[in-house]
Residue frames as a rotation matrix with the C-alpha (Angstrom) as fourth column:
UNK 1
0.430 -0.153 0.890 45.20
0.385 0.922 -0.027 111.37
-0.817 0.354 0.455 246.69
UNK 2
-0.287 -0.664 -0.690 47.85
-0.672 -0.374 0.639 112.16
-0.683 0.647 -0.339 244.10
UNK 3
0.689 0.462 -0.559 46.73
-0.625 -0.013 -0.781 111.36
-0.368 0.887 0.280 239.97
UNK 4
-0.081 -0.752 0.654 48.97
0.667 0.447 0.596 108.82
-0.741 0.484 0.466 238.24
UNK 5
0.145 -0.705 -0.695 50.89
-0.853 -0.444 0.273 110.93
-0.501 0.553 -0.666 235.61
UNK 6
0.716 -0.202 0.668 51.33
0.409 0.897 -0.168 109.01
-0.565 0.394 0.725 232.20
UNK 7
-0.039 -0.961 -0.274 54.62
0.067 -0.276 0.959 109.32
-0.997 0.019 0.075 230.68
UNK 8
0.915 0.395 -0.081 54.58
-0.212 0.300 -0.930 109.84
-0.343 0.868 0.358 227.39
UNK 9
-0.104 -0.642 0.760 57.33
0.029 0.762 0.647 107.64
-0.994 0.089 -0.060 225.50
UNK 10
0.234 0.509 -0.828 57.26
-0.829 -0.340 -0.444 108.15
-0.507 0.791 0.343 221.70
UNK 11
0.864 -0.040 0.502 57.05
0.215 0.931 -0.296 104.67
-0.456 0.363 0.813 219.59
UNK 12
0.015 -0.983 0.184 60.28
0.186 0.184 0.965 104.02
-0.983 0.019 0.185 217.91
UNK 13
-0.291 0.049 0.956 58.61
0.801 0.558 0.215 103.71
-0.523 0.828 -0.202 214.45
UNK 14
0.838 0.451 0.307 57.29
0.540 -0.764 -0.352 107.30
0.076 0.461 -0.884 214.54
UNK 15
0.259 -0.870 -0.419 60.94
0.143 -0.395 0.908 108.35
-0.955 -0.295 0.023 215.12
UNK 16
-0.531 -0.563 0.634 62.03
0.402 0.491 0.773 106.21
-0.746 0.665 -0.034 212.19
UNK 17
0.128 0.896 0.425 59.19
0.947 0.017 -0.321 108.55
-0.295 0.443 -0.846 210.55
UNK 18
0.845 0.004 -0.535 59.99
0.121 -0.975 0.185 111.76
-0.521 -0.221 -0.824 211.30
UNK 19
0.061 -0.946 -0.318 63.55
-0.417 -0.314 0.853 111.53
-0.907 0.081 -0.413 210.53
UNK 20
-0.370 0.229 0.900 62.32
0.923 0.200 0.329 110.51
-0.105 0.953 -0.285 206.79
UNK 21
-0.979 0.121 -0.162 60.10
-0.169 -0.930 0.327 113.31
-0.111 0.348 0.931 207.00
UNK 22
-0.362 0.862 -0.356 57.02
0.328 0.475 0.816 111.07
0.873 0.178 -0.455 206.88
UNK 23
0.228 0.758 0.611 54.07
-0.853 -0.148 0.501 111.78
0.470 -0.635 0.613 209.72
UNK 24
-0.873 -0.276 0.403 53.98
-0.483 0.369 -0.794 110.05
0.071 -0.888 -0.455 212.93
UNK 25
-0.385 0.889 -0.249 51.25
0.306 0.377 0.874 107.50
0.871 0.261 -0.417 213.50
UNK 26
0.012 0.579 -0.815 50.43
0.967 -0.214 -0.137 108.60
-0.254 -0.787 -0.562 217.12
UNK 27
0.289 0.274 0.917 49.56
0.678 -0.735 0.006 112.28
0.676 0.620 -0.398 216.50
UNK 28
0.972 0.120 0.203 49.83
-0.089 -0.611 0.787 113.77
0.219 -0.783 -0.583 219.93
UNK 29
0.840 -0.426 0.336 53.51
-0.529 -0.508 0.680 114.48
-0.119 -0.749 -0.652 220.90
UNK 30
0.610 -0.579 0.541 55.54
0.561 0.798 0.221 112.64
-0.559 0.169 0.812 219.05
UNK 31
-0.360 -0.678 0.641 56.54
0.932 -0.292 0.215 115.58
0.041 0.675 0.737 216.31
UNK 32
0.226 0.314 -0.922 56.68
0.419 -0.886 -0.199 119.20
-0.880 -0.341 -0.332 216.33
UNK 33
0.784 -0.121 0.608 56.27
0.488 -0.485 -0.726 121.57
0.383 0.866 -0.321 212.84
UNK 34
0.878 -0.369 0.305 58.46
-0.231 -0.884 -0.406 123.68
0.419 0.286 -0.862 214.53
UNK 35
0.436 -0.732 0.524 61.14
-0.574 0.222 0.788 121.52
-0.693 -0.645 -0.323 215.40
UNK 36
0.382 -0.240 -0.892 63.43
-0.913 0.048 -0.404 120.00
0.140 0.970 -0.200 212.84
UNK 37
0.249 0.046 0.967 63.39
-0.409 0.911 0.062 116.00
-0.878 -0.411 0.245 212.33
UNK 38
0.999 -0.051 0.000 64.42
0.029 0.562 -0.826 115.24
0.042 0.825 0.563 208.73
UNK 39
0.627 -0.779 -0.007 67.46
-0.202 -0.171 0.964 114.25
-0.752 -0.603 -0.265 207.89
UNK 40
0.686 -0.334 -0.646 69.61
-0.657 0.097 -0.748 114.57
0.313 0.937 -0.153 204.84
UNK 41
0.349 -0.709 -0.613 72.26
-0.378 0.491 -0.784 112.35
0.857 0.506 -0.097 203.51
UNK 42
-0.270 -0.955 0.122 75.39
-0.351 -0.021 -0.936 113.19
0.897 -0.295 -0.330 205.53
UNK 43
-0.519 -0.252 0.817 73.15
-0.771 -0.275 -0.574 112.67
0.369 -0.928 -0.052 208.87
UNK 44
0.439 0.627 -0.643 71.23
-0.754 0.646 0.116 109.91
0.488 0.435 0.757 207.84
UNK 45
0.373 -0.482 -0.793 74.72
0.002 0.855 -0.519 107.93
0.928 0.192 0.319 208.04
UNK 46
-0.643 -0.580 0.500 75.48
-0.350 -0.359 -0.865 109.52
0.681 -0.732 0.028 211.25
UNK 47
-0.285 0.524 0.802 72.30
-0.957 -0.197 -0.212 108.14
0.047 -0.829 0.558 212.74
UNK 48
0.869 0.342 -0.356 72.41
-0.347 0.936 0.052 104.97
0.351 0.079 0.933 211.78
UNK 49
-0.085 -0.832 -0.549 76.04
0.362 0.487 -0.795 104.35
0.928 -0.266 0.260 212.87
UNK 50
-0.512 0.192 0.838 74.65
-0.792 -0.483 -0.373 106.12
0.333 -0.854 0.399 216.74
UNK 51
0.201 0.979 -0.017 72.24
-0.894 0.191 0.406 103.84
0.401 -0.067 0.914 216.63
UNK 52
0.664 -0.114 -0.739 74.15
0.153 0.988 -0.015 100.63
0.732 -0.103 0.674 216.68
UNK 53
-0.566 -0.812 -0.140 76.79
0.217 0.017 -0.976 102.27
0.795 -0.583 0.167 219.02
UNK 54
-0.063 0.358 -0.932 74.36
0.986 0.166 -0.002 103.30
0.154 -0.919 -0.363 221.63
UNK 55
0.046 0.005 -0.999 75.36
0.480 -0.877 0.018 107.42
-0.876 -0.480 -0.043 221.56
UNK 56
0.510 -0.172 0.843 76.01
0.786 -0.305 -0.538 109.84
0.350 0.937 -0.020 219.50
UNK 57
-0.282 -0.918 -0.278 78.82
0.907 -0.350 0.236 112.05
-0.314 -0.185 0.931 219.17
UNK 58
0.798 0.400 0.451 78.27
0.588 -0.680 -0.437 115.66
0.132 0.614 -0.778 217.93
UNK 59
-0.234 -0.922 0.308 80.84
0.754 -0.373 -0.541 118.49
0.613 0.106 0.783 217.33
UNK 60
-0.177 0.093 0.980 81.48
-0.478 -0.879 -0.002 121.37
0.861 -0.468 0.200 220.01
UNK 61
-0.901 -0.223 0.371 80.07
-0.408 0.149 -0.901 121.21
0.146 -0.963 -0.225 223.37
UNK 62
-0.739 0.583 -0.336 76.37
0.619 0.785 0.002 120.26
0.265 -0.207 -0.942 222.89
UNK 63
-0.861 0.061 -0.505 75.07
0.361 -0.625 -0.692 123.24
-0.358 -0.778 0.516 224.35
UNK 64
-0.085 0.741 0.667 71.69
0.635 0.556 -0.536 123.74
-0.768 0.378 -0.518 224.09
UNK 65
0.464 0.063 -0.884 72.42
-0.428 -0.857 -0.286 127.45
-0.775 0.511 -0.371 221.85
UNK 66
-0.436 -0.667 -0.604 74.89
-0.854 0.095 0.512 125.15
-0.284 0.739 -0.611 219.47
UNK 67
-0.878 0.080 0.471 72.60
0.299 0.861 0.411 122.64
-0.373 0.502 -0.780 218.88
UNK 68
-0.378 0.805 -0.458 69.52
0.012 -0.490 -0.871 124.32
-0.926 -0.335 0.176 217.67
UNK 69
0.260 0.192 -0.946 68.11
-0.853 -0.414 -0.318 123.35
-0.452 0.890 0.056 215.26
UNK 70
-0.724 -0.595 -0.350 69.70
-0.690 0.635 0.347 120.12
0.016 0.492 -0.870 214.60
UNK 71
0.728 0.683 0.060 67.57
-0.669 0.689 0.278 117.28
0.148 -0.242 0.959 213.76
UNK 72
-0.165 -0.628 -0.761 70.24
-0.202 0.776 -0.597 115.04
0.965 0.056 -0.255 214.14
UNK 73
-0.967 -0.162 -0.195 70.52
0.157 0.221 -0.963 115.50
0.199 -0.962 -0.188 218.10
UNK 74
-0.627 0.738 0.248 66.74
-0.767 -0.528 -0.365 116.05
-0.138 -0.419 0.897 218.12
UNK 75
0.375 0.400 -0.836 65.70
-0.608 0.787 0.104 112.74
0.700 0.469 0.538 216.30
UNK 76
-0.287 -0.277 -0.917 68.12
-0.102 0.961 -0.258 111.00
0.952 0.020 -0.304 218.54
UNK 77
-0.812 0.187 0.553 66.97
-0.579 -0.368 -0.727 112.87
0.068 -0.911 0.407 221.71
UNK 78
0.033 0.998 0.062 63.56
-0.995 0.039 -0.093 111.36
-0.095 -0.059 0.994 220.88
UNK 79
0.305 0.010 -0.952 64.74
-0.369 0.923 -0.109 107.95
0.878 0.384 0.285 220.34
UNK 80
-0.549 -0.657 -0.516 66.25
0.298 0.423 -0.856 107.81
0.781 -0.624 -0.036 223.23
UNK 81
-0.621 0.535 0.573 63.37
-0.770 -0.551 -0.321 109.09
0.144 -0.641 0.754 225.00
């Protein structure tokens, strides 16, 4: 007999946390110290204008060595998770 597997899904509002910089209310797996989730100014507006479009656009190829580091494509990765 094979275990149901629960998915974890992170809550939208602890996104909208992180990417303030504020703690997550579910503790487990929603944020990592060593992953970067705040966002300043310039990407702030960039994630709110993803948001309503559905994607997000980034410069280059995406790759996972040129994005490192970005909270931009890491905040939305999780939102879209």
């Amino acid at each position: 007999m094979k275990s149901k597997r629960r998915v974890f899904r992170p809550n939208l509002d602890d996104v909208e946390n992180l990417s303030y910089g504020r703690a997550a209310k579910k503790k487990r797996g929603t944020g990592s110290r060593h992953v970067c989730h705040r966002l300043n100014a310039q990407e702030r507006k960039l994630y709110e204008l993803s948001k309503r479009a559905g994607f997000l656009t980034i410069k280059g190829t995406g790759y996972r060595k040129e994005r490192k580091g970005s909270p931009i494509c890491n905040t939305f990765r999780q939102r879209c998770d």
